[in-house]
PANU-317545 format. One record per residue (C-alpha): chain; residue number from 1; z, y, x. Coordinates in pm, 1 decimal. Layout:
# residues N
> ch,i,pz,py,px
> A,NUM,Z,Y,X
...
END
This chain:
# residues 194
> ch,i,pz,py,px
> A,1,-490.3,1514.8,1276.5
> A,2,-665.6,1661.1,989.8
> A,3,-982.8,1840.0,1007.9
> A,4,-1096.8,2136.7,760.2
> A,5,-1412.8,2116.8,602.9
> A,6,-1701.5,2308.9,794.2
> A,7,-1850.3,2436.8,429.0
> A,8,-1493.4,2548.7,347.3
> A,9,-1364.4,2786.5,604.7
> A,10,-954.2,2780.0,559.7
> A,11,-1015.2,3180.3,469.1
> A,12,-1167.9,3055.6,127.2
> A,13,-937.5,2984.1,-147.8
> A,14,-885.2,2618.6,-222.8
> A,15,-1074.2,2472.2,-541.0
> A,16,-982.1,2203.4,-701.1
> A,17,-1299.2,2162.5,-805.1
> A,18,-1445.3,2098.3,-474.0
> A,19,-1167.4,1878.3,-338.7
> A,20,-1198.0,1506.3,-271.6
> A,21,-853.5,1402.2,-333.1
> A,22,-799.0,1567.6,-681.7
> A,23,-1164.9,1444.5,-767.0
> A,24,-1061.0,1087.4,-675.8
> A,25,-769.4,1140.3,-861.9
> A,26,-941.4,1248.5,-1175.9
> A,27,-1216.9,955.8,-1154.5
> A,28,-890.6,710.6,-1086.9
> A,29,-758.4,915.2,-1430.0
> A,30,-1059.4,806.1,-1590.8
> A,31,-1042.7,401.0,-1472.8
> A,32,-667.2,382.4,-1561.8
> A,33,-679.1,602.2,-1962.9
> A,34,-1047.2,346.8,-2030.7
> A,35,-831.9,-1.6,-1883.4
> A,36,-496.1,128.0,-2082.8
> A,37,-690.6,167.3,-2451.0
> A,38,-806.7,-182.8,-2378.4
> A,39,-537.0,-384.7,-2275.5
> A,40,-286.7,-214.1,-2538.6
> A,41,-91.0,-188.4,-2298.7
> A,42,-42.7,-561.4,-2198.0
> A,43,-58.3,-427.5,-1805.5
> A,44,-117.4,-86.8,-1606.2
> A,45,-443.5,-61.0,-1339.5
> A,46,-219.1,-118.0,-1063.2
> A,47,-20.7,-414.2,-1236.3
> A,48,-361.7,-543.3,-1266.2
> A,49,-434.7,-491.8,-885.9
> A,50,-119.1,-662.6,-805.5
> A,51,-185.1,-975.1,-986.9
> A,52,-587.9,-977.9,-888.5
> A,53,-441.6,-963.8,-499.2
> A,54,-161.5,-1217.1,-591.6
> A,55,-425.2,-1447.9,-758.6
> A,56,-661.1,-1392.4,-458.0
> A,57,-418.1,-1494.6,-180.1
> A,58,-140.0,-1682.8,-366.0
> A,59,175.1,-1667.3,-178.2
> A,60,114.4,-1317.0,-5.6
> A,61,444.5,-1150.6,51.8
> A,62,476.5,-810.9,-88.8
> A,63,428.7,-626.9,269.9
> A,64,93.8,-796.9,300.2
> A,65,64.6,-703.8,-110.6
> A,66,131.4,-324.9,17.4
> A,67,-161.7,-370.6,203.4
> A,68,-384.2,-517.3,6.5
> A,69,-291.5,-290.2,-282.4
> A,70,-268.3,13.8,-122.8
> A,71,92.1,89.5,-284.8
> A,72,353.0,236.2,-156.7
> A,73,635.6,-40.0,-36.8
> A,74,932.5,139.9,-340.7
> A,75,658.8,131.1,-600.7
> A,76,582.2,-231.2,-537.6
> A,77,922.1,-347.0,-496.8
> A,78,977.9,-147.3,-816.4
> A,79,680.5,-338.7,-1018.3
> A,80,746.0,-657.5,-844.3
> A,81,1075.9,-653.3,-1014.5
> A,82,945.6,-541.7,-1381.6
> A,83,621.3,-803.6,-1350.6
> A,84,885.0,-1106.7,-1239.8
> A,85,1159.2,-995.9,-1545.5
> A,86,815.3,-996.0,-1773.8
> A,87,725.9,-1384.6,-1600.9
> A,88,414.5,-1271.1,-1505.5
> A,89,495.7,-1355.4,-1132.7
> A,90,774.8,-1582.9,-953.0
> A,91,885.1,-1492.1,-562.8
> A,92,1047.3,-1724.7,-320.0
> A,93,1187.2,-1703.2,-16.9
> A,94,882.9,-1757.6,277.6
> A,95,880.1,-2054.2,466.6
> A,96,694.0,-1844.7,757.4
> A,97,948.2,-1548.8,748.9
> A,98,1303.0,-1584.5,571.6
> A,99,1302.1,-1224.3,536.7
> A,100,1012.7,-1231.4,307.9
> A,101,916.6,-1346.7,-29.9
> A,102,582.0,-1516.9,-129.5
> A,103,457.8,-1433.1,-436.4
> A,104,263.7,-1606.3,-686.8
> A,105,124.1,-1591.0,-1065.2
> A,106,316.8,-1770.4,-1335.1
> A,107,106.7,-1942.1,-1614.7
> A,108,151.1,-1626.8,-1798.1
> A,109,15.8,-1418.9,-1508.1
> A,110,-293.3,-1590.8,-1496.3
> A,111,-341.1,-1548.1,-1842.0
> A,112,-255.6,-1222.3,-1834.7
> A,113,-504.6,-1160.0,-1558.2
> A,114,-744.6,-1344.6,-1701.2
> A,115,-756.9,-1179.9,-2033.1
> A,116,-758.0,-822.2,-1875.2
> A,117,-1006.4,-900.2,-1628.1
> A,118,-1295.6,-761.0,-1898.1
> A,119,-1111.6,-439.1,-1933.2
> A,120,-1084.9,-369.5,-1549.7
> A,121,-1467.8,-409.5,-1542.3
> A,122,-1513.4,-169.2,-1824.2
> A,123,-1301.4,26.4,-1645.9
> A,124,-1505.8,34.1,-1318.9
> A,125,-1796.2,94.1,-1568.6
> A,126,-1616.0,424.2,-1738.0
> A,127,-1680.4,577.0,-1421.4
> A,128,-2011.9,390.6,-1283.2
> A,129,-2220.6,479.0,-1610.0
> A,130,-2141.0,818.8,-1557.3
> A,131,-2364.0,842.7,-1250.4
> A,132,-2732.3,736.0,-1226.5
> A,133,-2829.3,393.9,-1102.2
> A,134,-2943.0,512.1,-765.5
> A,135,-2589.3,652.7,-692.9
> A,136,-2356.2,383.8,-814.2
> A,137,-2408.3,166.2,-538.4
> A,138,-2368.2,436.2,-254.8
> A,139,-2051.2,576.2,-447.1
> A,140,-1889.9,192.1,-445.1
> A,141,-1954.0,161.6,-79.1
> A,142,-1832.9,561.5,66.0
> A,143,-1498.2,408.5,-139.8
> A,144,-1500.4,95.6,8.7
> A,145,-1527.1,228.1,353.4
> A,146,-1277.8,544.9,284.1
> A,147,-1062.1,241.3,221.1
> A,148,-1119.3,48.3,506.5
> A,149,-1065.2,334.7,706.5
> A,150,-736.9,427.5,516.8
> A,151,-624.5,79.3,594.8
> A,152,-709.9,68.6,953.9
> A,153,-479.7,410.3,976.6
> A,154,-195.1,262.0,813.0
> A,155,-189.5,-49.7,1025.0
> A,156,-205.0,211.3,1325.9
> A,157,91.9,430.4,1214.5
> A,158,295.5,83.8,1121.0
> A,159,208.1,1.5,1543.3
> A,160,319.7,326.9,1624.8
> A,161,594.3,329.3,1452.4
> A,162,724.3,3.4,1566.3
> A,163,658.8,40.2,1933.8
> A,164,875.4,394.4,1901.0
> A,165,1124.8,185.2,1774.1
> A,166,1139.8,-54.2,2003.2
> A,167,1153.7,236.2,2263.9
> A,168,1449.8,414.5,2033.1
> A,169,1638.6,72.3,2080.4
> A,170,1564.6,36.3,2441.2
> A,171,1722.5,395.5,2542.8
> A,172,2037.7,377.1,2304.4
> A,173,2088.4,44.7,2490.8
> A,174,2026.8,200.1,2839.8
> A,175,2229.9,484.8,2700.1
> A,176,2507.8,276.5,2609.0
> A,177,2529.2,104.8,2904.0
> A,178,2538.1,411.6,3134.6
> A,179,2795.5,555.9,2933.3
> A,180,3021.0,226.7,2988.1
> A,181,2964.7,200.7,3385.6
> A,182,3035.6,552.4,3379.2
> A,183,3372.0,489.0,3181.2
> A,184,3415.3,182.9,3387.3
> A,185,3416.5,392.6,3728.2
> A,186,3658.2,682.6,3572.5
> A,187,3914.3,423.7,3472.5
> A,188,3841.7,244.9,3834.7
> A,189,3800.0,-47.5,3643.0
> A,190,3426.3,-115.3,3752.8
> A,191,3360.0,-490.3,3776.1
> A,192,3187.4,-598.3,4103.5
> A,193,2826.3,-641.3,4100.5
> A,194,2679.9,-976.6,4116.6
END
């Protein structure tokens, strides 16, 4: 459940600028305009996450991609598509779960990567150079533990979610099967119990 802020009673009017999610929004702004004017548009910020996670743990399939990228399972599938037309990427079938696909960098991936490896850097720097030295390190590690955190939630909710639909499955079966004994006795055609 959410909690308010204690400095922020709910009577206040909301600011913008006082709240953390448009602020990380506009210092993620910053990161993806400084890494766009340097690649020329070769690849977006989160392009470049995909193939930094894909080039970290080669084969990954793109639900264990959603959570090391922190995107959205449509998005990906969306730029999974675009970066495999574009040969940046190739996905086959998993040999742990036919379901899935692994994915892994082409040639051109890597060299993609590689070359636009500088300009995520300067990227991290557009917004670290902003802040004095004594604050860049505490800054990199409230966001590394806000994700962390964030992660930890999702793979809760994904639990949750799949142990409600086990249960969903379990009544419509016990559902299902009451409402066919109870057809079963009405038509007097009840089969013996064994």
């Amino acid at each position: 459940m959410a909690r308010s802020m204690t400095d922020h009673p709910e009577s206040e009017p909301y600011r913008l600028a006082t709240s953390a999610s448009h602020l990380l929004h506009r210092a993620e702004q910053l990161a993806s305009e400084r890494f766009t004017q340097l690649v020329n548009g070769a690849v977006t910020l989160r392009q470049f996450a995909v193939l930094a996670a894909v080039h970290e743990n080669s084969g990954l399939s793109q639900s264990d991609l959603v959570r090391a990228t922190g995107i959205d399972r449509s998005t990906l599938a969306d730029m999974m598509k675009g970066l495999e037309n574009r040969g940046l990427v190739v996905r086959t079938p998993s040999t742990a779960d036919g379901r899935a696909y692994s994915v892994r960098l082409t040639q051109s991936g890597a060299a993609i990567l590689a070359a636009a490896t500088q300009h995520a850097r300067a990227a991290d720097a557009a917004i670290l150079d902003l802040l004095p030295r004594t604050k860049r390190k505490a800054l990199v590690e409230t966001l590394t533990k806000l994700s962390k955190l964030a992660a930890e939630a999702a793979e809760k909710a994904e639990r949750a979610a799949k142990r409600q639909a086990k249960r969903q499955a379990r009544q419509t079966r016990q559902k299902a099967k009451a409402e066919t004994a109870k057809a079963e006795a009405k038509s007097g055609n009840r089969k013996p119990r064994r």
